[in-house]
N, C-alpha and C positions, 0 to 999 in steps of 0.2 A: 187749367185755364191760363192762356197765354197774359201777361203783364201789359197794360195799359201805362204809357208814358205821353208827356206831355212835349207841345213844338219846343219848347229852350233844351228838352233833352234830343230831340231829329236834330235840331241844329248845331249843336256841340256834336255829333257823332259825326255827322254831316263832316265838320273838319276834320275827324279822322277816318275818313274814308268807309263809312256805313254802307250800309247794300240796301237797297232801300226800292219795295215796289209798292207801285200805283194801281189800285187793284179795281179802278172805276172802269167804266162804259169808254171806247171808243173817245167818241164825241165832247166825253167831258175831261178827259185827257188833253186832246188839242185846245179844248177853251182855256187853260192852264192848270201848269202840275211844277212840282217841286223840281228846281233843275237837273236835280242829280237822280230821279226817277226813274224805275226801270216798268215800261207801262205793261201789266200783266192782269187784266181781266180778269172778275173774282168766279165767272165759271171755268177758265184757263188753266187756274191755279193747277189741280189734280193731273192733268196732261203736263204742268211743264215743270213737276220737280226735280224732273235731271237739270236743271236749269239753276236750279240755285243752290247754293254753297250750303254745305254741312258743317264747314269749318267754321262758320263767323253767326253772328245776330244778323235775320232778315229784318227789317222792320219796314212795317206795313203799313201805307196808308191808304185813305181814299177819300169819300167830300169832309165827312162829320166824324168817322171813330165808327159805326158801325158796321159796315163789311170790312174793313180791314181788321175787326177781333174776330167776326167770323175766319176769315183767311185766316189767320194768325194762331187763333184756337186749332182750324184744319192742320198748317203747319206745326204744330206742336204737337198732335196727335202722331203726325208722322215722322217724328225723332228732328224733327231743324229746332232752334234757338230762333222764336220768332216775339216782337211786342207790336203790338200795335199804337199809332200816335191819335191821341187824344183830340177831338177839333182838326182834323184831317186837314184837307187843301183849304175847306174854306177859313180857316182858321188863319194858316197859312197866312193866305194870300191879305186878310183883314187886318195882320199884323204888320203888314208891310214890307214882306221878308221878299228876295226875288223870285220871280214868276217864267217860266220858259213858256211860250206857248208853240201852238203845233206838233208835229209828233217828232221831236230831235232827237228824242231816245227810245 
């Protein structure tokens, strides 16, 4: 079972350059997601593992912590270093942290 981490640990990784995907809907991506977000749809995920790094920690979010430990669980079954963040975007965003919206990444 992938490791559950909390937004002050996305944030600290955050400045050293984290890999970090968004693993919501479309639509709730553009409403806002974490700047440095890389938006990958949690039925996506299985299609787009050449996609992300074997070398480093994925970490995963999405609204609340719930699909991002599914991904994160999925990613770990298949050999990646992935955690999922606790309080996802809405957490995020309640906390006051910056906000990117529309699809920039």
């Amino acid at each position: 079972m992938a490791q559950e981490v909390n937004l002050n640990d996305l944030s600290q990784a955050l400045g050293e350059d984290a890999f970090l995907i968004d693993v919501r809907e479309d639509w709730e991506f553009r409403d806002g997601h974490v700047p440095a977000a890389i938006h990958m749809p949690l039925s996506s995920v299985p299609e787009n593992l050449t996609d992300l790094p074997k070398d480093k920690k994925i970490w995963v979010i999405c609204q609340s912590g719930g699909r991002s430990m599914t991904a994160a669980n999925y990613l770990e079954a298949q050999g990646f270093d992935a955690v999922s963040v606790a309080g996802g975007t809405g957490g995020w965003i309640t906390s006051g942290k910056d906000v990117s919206m529309g699809e920039d990444i």
